[in-house]
N, C-alpha and C positions, 0 to 999 in steps of 0.2 A: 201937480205936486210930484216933487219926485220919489217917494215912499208909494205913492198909488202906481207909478208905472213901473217902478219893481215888482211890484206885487201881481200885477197883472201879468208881468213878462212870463212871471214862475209860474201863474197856474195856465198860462199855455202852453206851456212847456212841458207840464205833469198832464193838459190834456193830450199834447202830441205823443207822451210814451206810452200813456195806456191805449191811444190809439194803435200804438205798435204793438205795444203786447197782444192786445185783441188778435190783429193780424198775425203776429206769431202762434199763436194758439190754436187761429185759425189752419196756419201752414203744419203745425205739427200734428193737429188732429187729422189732416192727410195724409200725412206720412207715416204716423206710430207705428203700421205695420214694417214699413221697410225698417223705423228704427228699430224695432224689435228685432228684429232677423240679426241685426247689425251687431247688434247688444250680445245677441245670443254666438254669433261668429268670436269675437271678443274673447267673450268668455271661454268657448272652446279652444282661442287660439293661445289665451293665459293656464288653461288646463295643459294644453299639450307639453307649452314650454316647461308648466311646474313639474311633470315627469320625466321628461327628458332626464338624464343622468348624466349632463352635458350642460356643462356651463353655457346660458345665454347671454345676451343683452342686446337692447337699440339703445343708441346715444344718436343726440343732435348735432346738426353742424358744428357746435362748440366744445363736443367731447363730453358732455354732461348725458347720463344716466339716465332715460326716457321709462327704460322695461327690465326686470330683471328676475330673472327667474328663482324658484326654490331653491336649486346647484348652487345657483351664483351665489343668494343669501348667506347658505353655509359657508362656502368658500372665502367671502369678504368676510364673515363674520359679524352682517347685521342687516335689522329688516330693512324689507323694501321701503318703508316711510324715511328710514336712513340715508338709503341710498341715492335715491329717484331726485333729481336736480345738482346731484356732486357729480365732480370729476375727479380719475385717475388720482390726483396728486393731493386731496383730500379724503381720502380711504386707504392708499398705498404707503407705502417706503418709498424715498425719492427716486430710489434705481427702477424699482418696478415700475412706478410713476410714467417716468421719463422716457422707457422701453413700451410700452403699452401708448403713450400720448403719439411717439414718434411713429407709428405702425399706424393708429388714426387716421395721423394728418397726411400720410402716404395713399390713403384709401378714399379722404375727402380731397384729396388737390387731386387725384390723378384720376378717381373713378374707378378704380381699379378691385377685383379682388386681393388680398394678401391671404396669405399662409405661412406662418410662422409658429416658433415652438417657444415655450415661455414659463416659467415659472410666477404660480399664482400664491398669494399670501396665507395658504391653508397651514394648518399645525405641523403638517411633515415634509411642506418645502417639497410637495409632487412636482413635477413637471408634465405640461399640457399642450397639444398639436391645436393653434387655433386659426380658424378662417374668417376673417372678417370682410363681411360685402356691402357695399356703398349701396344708399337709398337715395333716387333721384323722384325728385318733383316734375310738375306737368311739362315744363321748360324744359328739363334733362340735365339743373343742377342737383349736384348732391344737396342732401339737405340731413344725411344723418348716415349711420352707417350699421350693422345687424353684425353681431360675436358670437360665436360657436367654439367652447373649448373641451376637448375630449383629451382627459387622465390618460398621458401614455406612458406613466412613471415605469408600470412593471415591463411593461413592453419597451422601455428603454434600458430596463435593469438586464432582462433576457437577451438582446441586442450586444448589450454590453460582455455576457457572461460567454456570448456563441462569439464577441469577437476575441475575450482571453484567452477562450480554450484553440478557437483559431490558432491564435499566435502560441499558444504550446506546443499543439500538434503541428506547428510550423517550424516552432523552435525543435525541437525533436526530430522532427525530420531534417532537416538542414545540419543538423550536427549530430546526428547520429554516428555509429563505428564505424557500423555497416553501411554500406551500397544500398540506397532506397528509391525508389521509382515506381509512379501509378502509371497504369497504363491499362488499354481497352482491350478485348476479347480478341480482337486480331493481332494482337502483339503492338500495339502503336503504343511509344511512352509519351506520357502530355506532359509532365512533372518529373523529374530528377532531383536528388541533394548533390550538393560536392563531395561527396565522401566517392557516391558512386564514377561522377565526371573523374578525380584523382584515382580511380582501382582503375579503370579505363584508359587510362593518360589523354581525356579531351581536356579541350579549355571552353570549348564553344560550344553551351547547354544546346544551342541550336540546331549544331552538327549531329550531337549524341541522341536528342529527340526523334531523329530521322530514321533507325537505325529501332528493329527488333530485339526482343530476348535471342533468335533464332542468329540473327547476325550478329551478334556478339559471342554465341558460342562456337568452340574448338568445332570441326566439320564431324568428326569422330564421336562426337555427343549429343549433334542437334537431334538423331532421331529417336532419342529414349523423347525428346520436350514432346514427340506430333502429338496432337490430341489433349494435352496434358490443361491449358486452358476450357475447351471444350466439357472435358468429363469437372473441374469447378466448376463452373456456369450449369451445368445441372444435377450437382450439388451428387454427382456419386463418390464423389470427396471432397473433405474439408479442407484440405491441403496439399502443397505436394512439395517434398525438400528431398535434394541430393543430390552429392557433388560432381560436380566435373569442372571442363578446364573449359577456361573462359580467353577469348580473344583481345586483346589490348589495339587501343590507337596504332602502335608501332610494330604490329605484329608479333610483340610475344606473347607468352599466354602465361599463365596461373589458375592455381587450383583453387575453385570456390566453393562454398557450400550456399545454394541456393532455396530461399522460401518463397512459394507463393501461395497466396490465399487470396478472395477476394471482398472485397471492399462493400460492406452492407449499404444498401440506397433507397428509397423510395421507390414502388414499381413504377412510375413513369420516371426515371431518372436512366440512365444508363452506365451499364452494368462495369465496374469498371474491375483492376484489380492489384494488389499491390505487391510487389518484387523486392524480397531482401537478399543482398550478396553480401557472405564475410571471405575475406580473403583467408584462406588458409593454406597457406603456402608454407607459413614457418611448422604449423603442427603437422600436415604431410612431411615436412625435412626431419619434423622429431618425432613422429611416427615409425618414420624408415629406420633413422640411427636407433632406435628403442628397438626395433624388429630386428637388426644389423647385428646388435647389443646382446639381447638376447639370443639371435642363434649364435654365438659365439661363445658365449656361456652355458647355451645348452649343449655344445657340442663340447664343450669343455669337461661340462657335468658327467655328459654321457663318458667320458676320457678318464675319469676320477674313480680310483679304485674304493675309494669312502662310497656308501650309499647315501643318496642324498633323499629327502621327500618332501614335498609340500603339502599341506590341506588346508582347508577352510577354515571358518570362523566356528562350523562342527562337527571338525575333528575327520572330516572326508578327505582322502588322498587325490590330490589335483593335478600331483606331478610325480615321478617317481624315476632316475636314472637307472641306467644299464645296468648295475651294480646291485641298488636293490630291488630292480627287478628278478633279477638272477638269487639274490639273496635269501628274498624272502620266497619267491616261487610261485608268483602271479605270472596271469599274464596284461598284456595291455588290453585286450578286449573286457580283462574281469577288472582292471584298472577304472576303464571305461564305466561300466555296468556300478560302480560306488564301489566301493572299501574303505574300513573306517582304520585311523592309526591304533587306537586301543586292541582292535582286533590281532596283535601282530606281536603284543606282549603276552609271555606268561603268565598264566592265572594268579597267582601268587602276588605278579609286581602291578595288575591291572589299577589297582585302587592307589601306587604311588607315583606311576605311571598318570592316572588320570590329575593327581594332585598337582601334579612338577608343572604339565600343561596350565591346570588353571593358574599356577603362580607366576609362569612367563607371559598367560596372556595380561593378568595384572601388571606385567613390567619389571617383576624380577628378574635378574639376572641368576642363575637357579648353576650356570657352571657344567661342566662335563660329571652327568649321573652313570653308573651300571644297573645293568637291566639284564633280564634273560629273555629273548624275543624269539617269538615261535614260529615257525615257518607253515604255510599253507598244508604242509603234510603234517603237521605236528610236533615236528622235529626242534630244538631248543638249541639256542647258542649265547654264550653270553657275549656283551655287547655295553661300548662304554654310547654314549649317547649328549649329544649335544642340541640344543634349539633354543632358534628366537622369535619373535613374533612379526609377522607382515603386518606394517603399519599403513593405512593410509589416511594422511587429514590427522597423523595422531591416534588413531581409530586401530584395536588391533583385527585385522578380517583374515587373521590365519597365523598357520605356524612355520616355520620353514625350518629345518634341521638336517644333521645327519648321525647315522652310527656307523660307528667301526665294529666288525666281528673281533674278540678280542681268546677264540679258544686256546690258538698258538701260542698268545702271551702265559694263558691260563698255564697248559701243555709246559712252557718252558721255565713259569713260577714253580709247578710241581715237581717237576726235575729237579727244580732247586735246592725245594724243600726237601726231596728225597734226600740229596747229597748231603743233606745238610741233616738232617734226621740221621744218616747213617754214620755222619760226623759224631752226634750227640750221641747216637747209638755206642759207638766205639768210647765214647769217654764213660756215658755211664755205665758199661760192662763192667771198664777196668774201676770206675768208683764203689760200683758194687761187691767187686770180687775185691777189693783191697777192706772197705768195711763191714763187711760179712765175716771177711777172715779172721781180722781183727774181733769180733763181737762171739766168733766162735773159738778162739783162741782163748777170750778171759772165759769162754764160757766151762770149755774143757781144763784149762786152768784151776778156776774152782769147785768144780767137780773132783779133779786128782786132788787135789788139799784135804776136800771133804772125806776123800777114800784113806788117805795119809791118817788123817784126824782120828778119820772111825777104825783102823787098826789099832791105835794107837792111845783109845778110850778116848779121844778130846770130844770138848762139845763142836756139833757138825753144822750148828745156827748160822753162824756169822758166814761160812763159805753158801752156803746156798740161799741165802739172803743176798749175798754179791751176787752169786751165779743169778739170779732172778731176775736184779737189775740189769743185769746187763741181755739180758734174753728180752726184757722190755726197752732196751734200746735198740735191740733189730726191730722189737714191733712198730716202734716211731721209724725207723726208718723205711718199713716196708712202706707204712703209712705215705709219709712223703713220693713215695715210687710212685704209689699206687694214685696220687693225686696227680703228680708229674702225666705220666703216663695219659691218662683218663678224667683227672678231673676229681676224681673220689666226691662222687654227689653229696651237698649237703645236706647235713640234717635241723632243717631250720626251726629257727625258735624267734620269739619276738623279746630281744634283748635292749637293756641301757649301757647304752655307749659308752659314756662318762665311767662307769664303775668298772666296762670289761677295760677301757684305756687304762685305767688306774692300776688296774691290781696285773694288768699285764708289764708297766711302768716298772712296778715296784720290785715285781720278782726279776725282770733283766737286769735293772740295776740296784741291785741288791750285794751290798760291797763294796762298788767301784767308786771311782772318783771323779765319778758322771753324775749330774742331778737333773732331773727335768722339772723343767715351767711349763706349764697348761695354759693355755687359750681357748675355751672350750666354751659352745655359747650355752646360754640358760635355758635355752625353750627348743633345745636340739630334739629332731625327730628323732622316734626308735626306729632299730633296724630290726627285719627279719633277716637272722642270718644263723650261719653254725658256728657257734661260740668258740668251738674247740677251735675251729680251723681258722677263724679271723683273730681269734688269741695267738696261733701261730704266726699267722702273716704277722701281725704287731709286734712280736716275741722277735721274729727274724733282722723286721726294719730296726728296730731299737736297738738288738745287740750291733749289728753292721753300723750302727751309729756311733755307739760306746765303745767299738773296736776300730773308728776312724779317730777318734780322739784320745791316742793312748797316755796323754797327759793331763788326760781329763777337760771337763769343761761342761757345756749346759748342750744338754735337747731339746728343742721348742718341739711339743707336741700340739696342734690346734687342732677343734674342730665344728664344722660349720652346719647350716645347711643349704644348701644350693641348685638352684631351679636350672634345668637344663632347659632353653625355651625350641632351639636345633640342635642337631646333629651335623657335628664337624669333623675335619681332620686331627684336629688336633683335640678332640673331646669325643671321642667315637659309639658315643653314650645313645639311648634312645630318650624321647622328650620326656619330662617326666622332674619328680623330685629324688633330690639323692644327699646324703652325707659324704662330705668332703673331709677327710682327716689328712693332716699332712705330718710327715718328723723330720725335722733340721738339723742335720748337726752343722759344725765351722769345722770339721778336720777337713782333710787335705784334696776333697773333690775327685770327680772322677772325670778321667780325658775323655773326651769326647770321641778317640777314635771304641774307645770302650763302650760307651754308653748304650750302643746298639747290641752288645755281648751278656750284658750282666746277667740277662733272665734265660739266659742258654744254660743249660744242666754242667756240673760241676764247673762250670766256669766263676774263676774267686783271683781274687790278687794277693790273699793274707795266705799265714803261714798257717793257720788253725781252719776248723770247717770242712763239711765236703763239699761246699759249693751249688748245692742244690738250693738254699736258704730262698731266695730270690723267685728263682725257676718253680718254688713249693706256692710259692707267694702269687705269684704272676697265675697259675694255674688255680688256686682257690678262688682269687678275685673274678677270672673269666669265669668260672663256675656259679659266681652270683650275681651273673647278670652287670661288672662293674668293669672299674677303666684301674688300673694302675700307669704312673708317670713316674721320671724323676726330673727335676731341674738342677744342675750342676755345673760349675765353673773351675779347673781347677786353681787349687788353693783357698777356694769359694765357698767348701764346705757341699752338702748334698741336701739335697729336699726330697721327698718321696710322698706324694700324692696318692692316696686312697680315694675312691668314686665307688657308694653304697648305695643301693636302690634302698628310698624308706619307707618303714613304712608308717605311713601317717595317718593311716585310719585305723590302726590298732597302737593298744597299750603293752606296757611290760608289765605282766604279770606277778604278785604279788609274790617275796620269798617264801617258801615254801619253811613250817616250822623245823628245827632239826632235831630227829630223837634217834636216841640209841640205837643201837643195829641190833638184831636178831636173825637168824639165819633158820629159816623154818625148813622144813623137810617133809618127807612122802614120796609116795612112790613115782619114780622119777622111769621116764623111756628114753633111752638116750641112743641118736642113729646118727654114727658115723662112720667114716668107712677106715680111718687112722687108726689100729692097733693100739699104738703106742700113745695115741692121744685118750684112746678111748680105756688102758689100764687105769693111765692118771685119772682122768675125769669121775672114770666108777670108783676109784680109790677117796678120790678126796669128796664127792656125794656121801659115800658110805660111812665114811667120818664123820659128816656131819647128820649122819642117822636116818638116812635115804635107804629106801629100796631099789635097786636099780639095776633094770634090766637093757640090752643092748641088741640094738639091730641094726645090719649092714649099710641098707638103704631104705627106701617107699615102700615096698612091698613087703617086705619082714615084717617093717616099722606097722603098717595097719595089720597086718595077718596079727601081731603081736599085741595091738590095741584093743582087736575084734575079741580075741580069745581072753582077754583081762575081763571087758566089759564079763561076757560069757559065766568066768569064772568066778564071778562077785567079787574080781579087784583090778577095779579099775584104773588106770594111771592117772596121778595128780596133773602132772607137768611130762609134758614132751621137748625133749632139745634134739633139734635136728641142725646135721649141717644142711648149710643150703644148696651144696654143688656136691656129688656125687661121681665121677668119672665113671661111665658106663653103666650107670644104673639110675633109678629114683631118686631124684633130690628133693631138697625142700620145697621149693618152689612150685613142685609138680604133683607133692604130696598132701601138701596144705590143703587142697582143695577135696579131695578125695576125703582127709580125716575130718573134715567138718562136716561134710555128708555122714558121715558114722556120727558124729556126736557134734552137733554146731555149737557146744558149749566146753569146747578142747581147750586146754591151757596150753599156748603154742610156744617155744622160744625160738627164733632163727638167728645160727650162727655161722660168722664165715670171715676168713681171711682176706675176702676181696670185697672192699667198704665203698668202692664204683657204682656196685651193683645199685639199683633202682630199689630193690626189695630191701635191701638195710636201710635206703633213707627215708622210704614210707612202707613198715613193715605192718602195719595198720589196713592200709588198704588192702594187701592181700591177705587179711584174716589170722597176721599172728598177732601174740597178746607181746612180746619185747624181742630185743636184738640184741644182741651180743658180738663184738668183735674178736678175730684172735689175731694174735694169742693172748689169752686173758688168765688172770693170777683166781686163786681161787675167792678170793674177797668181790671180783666182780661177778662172779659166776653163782656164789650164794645168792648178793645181794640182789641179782636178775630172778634166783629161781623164786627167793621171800617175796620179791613184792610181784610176782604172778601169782602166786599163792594163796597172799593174804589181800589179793585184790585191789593190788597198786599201780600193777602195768599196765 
């Protein structure tokens, strides 16, 4: 049947394989030991691959994945149960694929090893050096092939970086300014740029290789080079540079400045080294013309009767010409040895001297200064002075200047002024001797009337009341001389401007057919000044205003306050705050050939005056510290400019209340040395109920003081004149009677208002002062308030 001999076929068939199996069992129970060893190689040889740090694999004759290591794993991005039967083009990108398969099939057709570089599908796109080697069977066909791939990303990255800075340091050299060339401890160049082939005039890098530092240099120069390689190579220098004259292709030559240094290497490297040449040929040609340049100008300097000087950046003398060498009275070895410019100014000018400096090193332009510059012996000269600063880059690194001695000028200014002084002199003799005469004429005038009168029983009031006034008008005009003259120091007080312009205003034009308009600001500083004497100056400008407009019209009087920040020409003021008052009038102006005349003594254009008005004016102003101007056009009218120092940290003092006059008395010491001054004076004391005795000068005057105290009566009040001719005056006595009694009531008086002691009679210890000639109303009122404790 045929179900029975199926059946039978299968179970011989199951007896012939477990036949075999038996047998296999049989053959592997022989062998276990070898397969264990086998087992255990394996395993060692899948341990070694898993550490490797180096991509592996085996693939089979068809490119399929047999072995793959832990590297790999990562690298593909999955396990080996992934892997193990795919190829290339099921795990890769096509590209990678296709570059990886093609490298295979080169290894299995030809047998061959490869080596190749590739990039494998890791997260950063590394790139890897890999070797792949063909697996042959017993035959000696391939039958598979074994991959080794080793990360040589960074080592390509390094590669990369040594070949840009290559090409830097290539670029660099090839187009450098300078002449460059490496070359070896014997002088042999291996490397040249063009720059240095073109300073040489070769074309043939070939030619120019052949050829020394030594043969390139001028014969004249080679032997400063011997050794010069040698002593870098064992490093007793870092370098070596300096110039000389180099030989060209064509046999000319040029001046070069040459570097050399040598070239850091690895010690098994040889030692090489590297050669910079700059041509300098144009700065040797502008070297020379600058050297050329300058002796030409120093010999020029030296030629220049001006003294010239140079210094530093601190003030040290760097240069100094024949001139002011001689000038000042160095010599060139103490020249040499430092001297500073400061040193060379007067003490006095050193601090504006050092100023002018710093302003010109700032960049001011500061203009021709005077100066009084002192000579190494001590000796002083004045000197106008000029300087500007050396600049370099912008930068100033000194000063450079000159001064002219200027005495002869000084010398030939004061001749001037002599002439000119003896000019003024001559005018105001004959001003003086025509208004003295005049002032002595009415004075003797009224006096004979009064002698007419008193024959005659009339009343004698009215004539020596005239004769008074007019005895008080020599006193104003001594006044005036005496300011002329010197100045008449003032006696300052801290006054309001506003109220002395006003009532100075009111009394000039008072009558006339002149009015003034005010411009005056609100918040004007006070001035310290002397009331009297700038109520003149005001008094004089106004009437000379009111008498340029003899058909009347308006005076602008204004007045400001005004910040001086320099000192100019035209404002010859110190820096500071000052009041500026001006008076305008529109009359008829003054010529300009005049304008420089007006403040010269009795010089006037009008028919009235004695011409001093101006001259009074000009002289009070210089006396307190201030500028007088005028501006004028003719037909233009005149302006007249007052400059007041102010003072701005003090007030004006509150009016004082006004009471009655009383004329107090007591025993009075009265020393002067005028006769006739001295009847009057004891005559009209004694009237007013004085005791009063008299002594000639200093000495009387105490011997007379001594023997009062003595005698239990001792003097109220002392009136001394203050100048004496040939004997004790005030001045010399003061000091002595306060010793006798430091609690003396002093009065000092005197006809000469110059003096220092009448404008601060304070500080030499009298109690007031008195001017003469004085009417007996001031003379009481001086002695009442020393008296009663007022002076």
């Amino acid at each position: 049947m045929p179900g029975k001999s199926v059946n039978t076929k299968t179970e011989q068939r199951v007896r012939d394989l477990e036949k075999r199996v038996r047998g296999l069992k049989r053959e592997l129970a022989g062998r276990e030991p070898e397969l264990e060893s086998l087992t255990h190689q394996v395993q060692l040889a899948y341990a070694i691959l898993d550490n490797v740090p180096s991509f592996a694999t085996v693939k089979d004759s068809e490119g399929r994945y047999l072995l793959v290591n832990k590297e790999a794993q990562r690298i593909i991005g999955k396990s080996s149960a992934e892997i193990i039967g795919r190829t290339p083009f099921e795990l890769y990108s096509e590209a990678i694929a296709r570059k990886i398969h093609e490298d295979d099939l080169t290894v299995l057709r030809k047998g061959v090893t490869l080596t190749t570089e590739e990039n494998l599908p890791d997260e950063a796109g590394r790139q890897y050096f890999t070797t792949k080697v063909p697996l042959f069977d017993e035959a000696g066909k391939t039958k598979g092939l074994i991959g080794l791939a080793v990360d040589i990303s960074e080592l390509k990255r390094a590669q990369e970086m040594l070949a840009r800075r290559e090409a830097h340091l290539s670029a660099i050299f090839n187009n450098a300014a300078a002449g460059m060339a490496v070359g070896t401890p014997e002088g042999k160049h291996i490397r040249v740029n063009s720059r240095m082939l073109t300073m040489f005039g070769y074309e043939d890098e070939g030619e120019f290789l052949k050829l020394s530092i030594l043969d390139l240099s001028h014969p004249d120069f080679r032997k400063e080079y011997s050794g010069v390689l040698e002593r870098l190579s064992n490093r007793e220098i870092n370098f070596y540079k300096t110039e000389k004259v180099f030989l060209r292709r064509d046999g000319g030559t040029f001046w070069g400045e040459i570097y050399l240094s040598p070239i850091p290497v690895s010690p098994d490297e040889e030692e090489l080294f590297l050669t910079m040449i700059v041509d300098i040929g144009e700065r040797k040609r502008a070297e020379k013309a600058l050297r050329e340049s300058e002796e030409r100008f120093r010999k020029l300097a030296e030629m220049l009767p001006e003294s010239i000087l140079e210094t530093d950046i601190g003030g040290r003398i760097t240069f100094a010409n024949r001139s002011a060498i001689n000038q000042l009275g160095f010599t060139r070895q103490e020249l040499a040895n430092g001297l500073k410019i400061t040193d060379f100014f007067a003490s006095e000018d050193v601090e504006a001297a050092t100023r002018n400096i710093t302003d010109i090193m700032r960049g001011e332009n500061v203009g021709l200064k005077q100066f009084t510059i002192r000579r190494v012996d001590g000796s002083t000269f004045p000197a106008l002075v000029h300087a500007t600063a050396i600049l370099e880059r912008d930068i100033p690194v000194g000063l450079r200047g000159f001064f002219i001695d200027i005495t002869e000028r000084f010398q030939l200014e004061e001749e001037r002024r002599r002439s000119s002084n003896l000019e003024a002199v001559g005018l105001l003799a004959g001003g003086i001797a025509h208004d003295f005469n005049n002032i002595l004429a009415s004075i003797v005038g009224y006096v004979n009337m009064a002698q007419i009168a008193g024959e005659k029983g009339e009343e004698l009031n009215s004539f020596l009341d005239s004769a008074e006034s007019v005895a008080m008008r020599a006193k104003n005009l001594t006044q005036q001389l005496l300011t002329f003259a010197k100045g008449g120091v003032p006696v300052k007080a801290v006054v309001s401007l506003p109220q002395l312009i006003g009532n100075s205003a009111g009394i000039s034009l008072i009558g006339s057919n002149v009015r003034g308009e005010f411009n005056i600001d609100d918040d004007l500083w006070p001035a310290e000044i002397d009331e009297g004497q700038i109520s003149q100056v005001l008094n004089n400008l106004i009437i000379n205003a009111k008498q340029a407009m003899p058909d009347g019209g308006v005076i602008r009087i204004a007045a400001k306050n005004l910040i001086v920040k320099k000192s100019s020409a035209l404002l010859p003021l110190k820096k500071g705050r000052y009041l500026k008052i001006s008076v305008e009038d529109s009359g008829t102006g003054i010529p300009k050939e005049q304008r420089n005349k007006i403040f010269e003594p009795y010089f006037t254009t009008k028919t009235e005056g004695s011409g001093l008005g101006l001259t009074t004016s000009y002289s009070i102003i210089r006396k307190h510290d201030g500028f007088i101007d005028v501006e004028s056009e003719p037909g233009q009218g005149a302006t007249f400019h007052l400059y007041l120092p102010a003072a701005v940290d003090k007030s004006v003092p509150p009016p004082e209340e006004i009471e009655e006059k009383t004329y107090a008395s007591g025993r009075v010491l009265l020393m002067d040395d005028e006769r006739d001054l001295v009847k009057a004076i004891t005559g009209i004391l004694e009237f007013f109920g004085s005791d009063v005795e008299h002594a000639r000068d200093g000495r009387e005057a105490l011997a007379k003081y001594k023997s009062g105290i003595r005698s239990g009566r001792p003097f109220d009040v002392v009136v001394m004149d203050l100048t004496i001719p040939g004997g004790m005056g005030g001045r010399e006595t003061i000091g002595k009677l306060l010793e006798i009694d430091p609690q003396a009531k002093v009065i000092v008086s005197s006809g000469y208002s110059e003096d220092a002691v009448m404008a601060d009679y304070r500080d030499y210890g009298f109690s007031y002062a008195i001017t003469k000639p004085y009417g007996y109303k001031e003379l009481m009122e001086a002695i009442s308030m020393v008296l009663l404790g007022r002076g």
